[in-house]
C-alpha positions in Angstrom: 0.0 0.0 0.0 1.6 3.5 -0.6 2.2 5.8 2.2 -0.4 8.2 1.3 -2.7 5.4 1.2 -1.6 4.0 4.5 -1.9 6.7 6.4 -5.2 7.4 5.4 -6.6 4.1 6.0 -4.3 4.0 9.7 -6.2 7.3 10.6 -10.0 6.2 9.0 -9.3 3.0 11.6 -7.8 4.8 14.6 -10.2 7.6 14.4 -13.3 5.4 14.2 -11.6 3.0 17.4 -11.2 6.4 19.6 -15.1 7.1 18.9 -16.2 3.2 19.9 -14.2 4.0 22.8 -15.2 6.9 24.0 -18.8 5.9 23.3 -18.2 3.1 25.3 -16.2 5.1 28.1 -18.9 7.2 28.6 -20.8 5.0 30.5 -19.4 1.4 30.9 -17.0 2.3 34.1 -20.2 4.2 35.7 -22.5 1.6 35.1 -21.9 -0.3 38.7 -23.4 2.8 39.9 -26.2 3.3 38.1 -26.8 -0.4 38.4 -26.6 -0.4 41.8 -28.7 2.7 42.2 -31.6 0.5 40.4 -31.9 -1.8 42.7 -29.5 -4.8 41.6 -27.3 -6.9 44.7 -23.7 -7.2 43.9 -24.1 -10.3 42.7 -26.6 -9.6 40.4 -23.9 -7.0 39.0 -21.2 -9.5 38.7 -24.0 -11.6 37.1 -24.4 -9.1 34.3 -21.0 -8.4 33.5 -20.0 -12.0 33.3 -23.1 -12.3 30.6 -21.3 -9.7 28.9 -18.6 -11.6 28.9 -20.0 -15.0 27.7 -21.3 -13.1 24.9 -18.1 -12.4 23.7 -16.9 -15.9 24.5 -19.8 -17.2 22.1 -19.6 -14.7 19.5 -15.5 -14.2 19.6 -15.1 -16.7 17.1 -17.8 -16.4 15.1 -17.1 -12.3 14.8 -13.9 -13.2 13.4 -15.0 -16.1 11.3 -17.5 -13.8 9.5 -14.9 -11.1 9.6 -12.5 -13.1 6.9 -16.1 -14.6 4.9 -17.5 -11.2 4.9 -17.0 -7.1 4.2 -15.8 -6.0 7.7 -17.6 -2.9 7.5 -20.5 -4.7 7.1 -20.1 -5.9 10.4 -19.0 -2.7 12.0 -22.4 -1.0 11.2 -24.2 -4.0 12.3 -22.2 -3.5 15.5 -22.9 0.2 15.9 -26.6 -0.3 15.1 -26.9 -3.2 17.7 -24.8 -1.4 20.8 -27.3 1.7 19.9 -30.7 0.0 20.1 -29.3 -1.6 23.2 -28.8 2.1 25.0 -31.8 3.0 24.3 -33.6 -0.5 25.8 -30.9 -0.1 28.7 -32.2 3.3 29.2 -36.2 2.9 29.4 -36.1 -0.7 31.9 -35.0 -1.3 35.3 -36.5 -5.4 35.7 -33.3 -7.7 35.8 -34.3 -9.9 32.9 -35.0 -7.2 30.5 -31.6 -4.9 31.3 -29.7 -8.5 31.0 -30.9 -9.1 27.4 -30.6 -5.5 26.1 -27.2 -6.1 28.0 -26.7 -8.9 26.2 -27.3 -7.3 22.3 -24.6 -4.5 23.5 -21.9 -7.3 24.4 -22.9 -8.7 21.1 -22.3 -5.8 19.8 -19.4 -4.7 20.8 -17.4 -7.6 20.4 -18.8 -7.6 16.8 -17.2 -4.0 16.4 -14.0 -4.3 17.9 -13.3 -7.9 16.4 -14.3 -6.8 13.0 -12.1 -3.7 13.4 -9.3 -5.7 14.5 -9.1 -7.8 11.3 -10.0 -4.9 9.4 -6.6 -3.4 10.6 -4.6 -7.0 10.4 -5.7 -7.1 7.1 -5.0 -3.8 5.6 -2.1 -2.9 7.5 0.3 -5.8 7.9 3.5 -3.8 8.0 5.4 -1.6 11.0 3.2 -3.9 13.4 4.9 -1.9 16.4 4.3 1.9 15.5 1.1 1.0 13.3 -0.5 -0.8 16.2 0.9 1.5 18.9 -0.9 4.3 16.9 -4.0 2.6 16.9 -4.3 1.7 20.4 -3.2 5.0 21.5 -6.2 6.7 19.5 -8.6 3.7 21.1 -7.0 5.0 24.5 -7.6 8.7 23.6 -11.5 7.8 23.1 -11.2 6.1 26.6 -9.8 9.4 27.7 -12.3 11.8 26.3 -15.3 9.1 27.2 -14.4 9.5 30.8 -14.5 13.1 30.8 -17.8 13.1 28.8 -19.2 10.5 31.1 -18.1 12.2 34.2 -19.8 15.7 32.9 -23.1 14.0 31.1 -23.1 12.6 34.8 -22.4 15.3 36.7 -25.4 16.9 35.3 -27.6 14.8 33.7 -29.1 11.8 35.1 -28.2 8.0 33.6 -31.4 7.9 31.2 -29.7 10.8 29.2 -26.2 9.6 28.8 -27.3 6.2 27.9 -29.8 7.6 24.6 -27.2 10.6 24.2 -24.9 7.7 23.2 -27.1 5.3 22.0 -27.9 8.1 19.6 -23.7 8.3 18.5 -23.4 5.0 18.0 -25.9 5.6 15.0 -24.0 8.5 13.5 -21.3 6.9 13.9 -22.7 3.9 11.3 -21.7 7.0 8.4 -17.8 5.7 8.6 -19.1 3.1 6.6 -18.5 5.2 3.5 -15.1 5.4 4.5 -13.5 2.2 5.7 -11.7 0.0 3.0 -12.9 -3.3 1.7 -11.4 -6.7 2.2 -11.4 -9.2 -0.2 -13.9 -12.1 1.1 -12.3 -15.7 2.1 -13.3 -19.4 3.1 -11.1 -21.5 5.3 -12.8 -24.7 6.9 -12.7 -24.8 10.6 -10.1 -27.1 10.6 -7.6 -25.2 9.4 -8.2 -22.3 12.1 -8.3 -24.7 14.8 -4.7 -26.1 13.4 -3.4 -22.4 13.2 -4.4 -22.5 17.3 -3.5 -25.9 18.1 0.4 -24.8 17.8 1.9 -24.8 21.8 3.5 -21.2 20.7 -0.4 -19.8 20.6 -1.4 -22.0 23.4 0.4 -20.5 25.5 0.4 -17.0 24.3 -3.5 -17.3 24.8 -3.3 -19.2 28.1 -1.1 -16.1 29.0 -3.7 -13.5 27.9 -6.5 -15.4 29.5 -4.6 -15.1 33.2 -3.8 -11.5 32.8 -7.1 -10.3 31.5 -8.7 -11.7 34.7 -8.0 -8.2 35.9 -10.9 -7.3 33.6 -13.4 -8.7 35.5 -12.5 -7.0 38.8 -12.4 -3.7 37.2 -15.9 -4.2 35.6 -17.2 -5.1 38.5 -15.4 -3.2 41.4 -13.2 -0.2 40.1 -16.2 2.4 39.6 -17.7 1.1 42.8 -13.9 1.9 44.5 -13.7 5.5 43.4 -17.3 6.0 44.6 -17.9 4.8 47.8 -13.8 4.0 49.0 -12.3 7.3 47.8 -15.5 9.2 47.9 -15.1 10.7 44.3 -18.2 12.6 42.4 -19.0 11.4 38.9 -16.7 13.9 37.5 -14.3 13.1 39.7 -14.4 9.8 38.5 -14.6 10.6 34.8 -11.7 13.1 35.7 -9.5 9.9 37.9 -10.3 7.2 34.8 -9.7 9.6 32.2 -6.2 10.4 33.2 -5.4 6.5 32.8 -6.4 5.9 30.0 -4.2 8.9 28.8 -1.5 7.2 30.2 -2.6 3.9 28.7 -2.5 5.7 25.0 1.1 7.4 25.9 2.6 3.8 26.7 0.9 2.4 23.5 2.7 4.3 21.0 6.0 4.7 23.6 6.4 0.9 23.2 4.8 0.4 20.0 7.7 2.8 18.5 10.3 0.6 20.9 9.3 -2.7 19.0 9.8 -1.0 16.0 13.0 -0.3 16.9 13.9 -3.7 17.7 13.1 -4.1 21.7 12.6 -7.5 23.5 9.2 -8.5 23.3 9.5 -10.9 26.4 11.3 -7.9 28.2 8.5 -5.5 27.3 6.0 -8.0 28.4 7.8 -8.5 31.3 7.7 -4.6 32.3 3.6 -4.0 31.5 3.2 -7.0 33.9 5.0 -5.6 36.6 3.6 -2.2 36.2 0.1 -3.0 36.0 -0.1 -5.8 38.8 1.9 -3.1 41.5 -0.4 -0.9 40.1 -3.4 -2.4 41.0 -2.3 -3.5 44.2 -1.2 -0.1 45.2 -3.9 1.7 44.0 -6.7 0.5 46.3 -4.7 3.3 49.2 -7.2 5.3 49.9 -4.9 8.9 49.3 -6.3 10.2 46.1 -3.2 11.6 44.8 -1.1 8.1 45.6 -4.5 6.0 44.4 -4.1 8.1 41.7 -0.2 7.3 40.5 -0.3 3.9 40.8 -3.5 3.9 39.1 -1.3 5.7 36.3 1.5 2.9 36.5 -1.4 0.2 36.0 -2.3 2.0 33.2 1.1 2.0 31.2 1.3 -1.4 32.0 -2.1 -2.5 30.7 -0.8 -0.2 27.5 1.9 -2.1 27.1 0.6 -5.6 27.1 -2.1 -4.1 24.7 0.1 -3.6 22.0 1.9 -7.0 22.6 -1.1 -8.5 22.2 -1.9 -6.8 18.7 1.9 -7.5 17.3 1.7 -11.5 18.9 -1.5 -11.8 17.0 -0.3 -10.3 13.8 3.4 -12.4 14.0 1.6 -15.9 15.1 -1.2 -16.0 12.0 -1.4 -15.8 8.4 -2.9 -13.0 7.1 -5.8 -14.2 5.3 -6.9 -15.9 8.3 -6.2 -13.4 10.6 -9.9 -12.4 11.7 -10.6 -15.5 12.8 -7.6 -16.2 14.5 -7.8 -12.6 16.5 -11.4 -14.0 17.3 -9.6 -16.9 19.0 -7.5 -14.7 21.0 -10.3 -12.2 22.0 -11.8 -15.2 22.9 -9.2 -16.1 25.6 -9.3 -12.4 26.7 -12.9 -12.6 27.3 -12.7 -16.2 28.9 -10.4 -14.1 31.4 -12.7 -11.3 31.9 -15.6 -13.4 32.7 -14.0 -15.7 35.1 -12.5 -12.4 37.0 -16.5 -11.1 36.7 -17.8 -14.5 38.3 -14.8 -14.0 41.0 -14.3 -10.6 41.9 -18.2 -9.6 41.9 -19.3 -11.3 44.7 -16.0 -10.9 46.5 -15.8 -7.2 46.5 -19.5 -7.0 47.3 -18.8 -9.0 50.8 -15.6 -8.3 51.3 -14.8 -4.5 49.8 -14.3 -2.9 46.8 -10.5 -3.2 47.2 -9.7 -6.4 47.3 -10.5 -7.3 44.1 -8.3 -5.0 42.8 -5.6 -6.3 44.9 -5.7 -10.1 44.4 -5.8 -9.5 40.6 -2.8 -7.3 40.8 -0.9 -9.8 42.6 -2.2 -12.6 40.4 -0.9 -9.9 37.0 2.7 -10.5 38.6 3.0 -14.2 39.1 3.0 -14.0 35.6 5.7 -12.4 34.4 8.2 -15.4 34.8 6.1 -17.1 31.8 7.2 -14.4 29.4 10.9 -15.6 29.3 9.8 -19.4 28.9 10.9 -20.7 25.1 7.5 -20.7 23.5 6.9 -17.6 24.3 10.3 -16.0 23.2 9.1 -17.9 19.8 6.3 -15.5 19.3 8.9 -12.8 19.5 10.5 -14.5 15.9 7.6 -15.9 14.0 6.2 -14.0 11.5 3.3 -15.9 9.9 1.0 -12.8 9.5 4.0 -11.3 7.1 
């Protein structure tokens, strides 16, 4: 692809990802405490999320199957549609079953949008893996930024009902990119052959590792609004203001390290840094001092950036390109097997036991993992370069 054309399709992709995140910002991280403000338990809460979650385990694989058999754009307005009509459900209802199924559409939905994205990205731009994909997370992270502050304000002086139609209502605008985003060529593998493309102990384990460390997920759905509300006693723009400057951070250490692979650093090294910084960071961060909850909160966050990236530049090293979308569906499948065990675990626990300790144990569990990194399958995904 020429670089004119490269860097138009890099921004048309990154620019689309920061508006599904900050759509998604906007209320996802408040939603324990509008959840809990309608009447559900804690474990009703942990319930839901870990729904959310086994919607993406079900549809993982299936997103990024119809992602290679089918226009990806397609699927992205599909997605946006879907995570709108959702909102708007979410926003008239308050009964348990009804929430969970309009609940239910939006995981749907989103893990149709960023899965189809994904491939759309693997697809079209293959080459400079570190700086492209560090560019493109960092915009995603941007959108996390600007969500939080837009949640936090919407918040601040709107009720829930508004912010969830205000969005609802974006997510359809935002269905316009489609004129916009490039098209991939159409392919058919059987199953098989993705399933042998997984079955290699190299991706087993990269996966297996992914899976552990995205159990954080799940105590962050479920407990890290609830923290900054009732353990550090923040407002809703406080919040917006305390989650927003993470996810800056995440962005920065996105493209930081993105440009450092590109330059030739250690994978297993790199991997071995975001681990330690985001598992100290989420232990340390449950101290109830704002401004020290507050920086390791921000070390978390370049940690979790770090990893990101990793994740994006294993995927595109470890699988052929034309198979790539089903493949990254795989993987997003072992991130969401981690998010909804962490959801199943860390609900209940913080309801009983504080909001803290989920945040803790998942932090500690984020470091026992960092002596897998420098085992010899993993240093293999550092070398492989299938998706070339």
């Amino acid at each position: 692809m020429p670089p004119t054309n490269r860097k138009r399709t890099l921004f048309i992709l990154s620019s689309l990802s920061m508006c599904g995140a900050m759509a998604l910002a906007t209320t996802a991280f408040f939603m324990p405490v509008y959840l809990k403000q309608i009447g559900f338990s804690g474990r009703e809460i942990g319930l839901l999320y870990a729904l959310f979650s086994l919607t993406s385990i079900v549809t993982s694989f299936p997103s990024g199957l119809a992602s290679d058999r089918f226009y990806a754009r397609n699927l992205i307005v599909l997605a946006l549609w879907l995570m709108g009509a959702s909102l708007f459900v979410q926003s008239m209802v308050t009964r348990f079953v009804l929430f969970a199924a309009a609940y239910l559409v939006y995981g749907l939905g989103q893990n149709l949008f960023r899965v189809s994205l994904d491939a759309l990205l693997l697809k079209t731009l293959p080459e400079k893996v570190g700086k492209t994909y560090g560019i493109f997370n960092g915009m995603r992270m941007l959108g996390f930024t600007l969500g939080g502050l837009a949640g936090g304000l919407l918040l601040g002086r709107y009720d829930f009902v508004y912010t969830l139609r205000f969005v609802g209502a974006f997510y359809f605008t935002m269905s316009l990119y489609w004129f916009f985003l490039p098209k991939t060529v159409p392919v058919k593998f059987g199953l098989k052959t993705y399933f042998s493309d997984f079955s290699q102990p190299r991706v087993l384990l990269f996966a297996f590792w992914l899976y552990l460390f995205y159990l954080h997920w799940g105590a962050e759905f479920t407990s890290y609004g609830l923290f900054l509300r009732e353990n550090l006693h923040l407002s809703l723009t406080g919040m917006g203001l305390y989650m927003s400057a993470e996810f800056a951070m995440v962005g920065l250490a996105s493209v930081i390290n993105g440009f450092r692979l590109e330059r030739g650093a250690s994978l297993s090294r790199l991997a071995a840094l975001g681990l330690f910084c985001s598992g100290v960071g989420h232990m340390g961060m449950i101290i109830e001092i704002l401004p020290i909850s507050l920086a390791f909160r921000l070390l978390h966050g370049f940690g979790d950036g770090t990893i990101m990236v990793l994740s994006y530049v294993g995927i595109a090293k470890l699988f052929r390109l034309e198979r790539i979308g089903g493949n990254s569906g795989l993987i997003t499948l072992s991130i969401m097997l981690g998010s909804f065990t962490g959801s199943l675990i860390f609900g209940p626990l913080g309801a009983k036991y504080g909001y803290q300790w989920p945040l803790f144990i998942s932090g500690a569990i984020t470091l026992m993992l960092i002596p897998m990194v420098f085992l010899p399958r993993f240093r293999e995904v550092a070398t492989v370069s299938h998706g070339r």
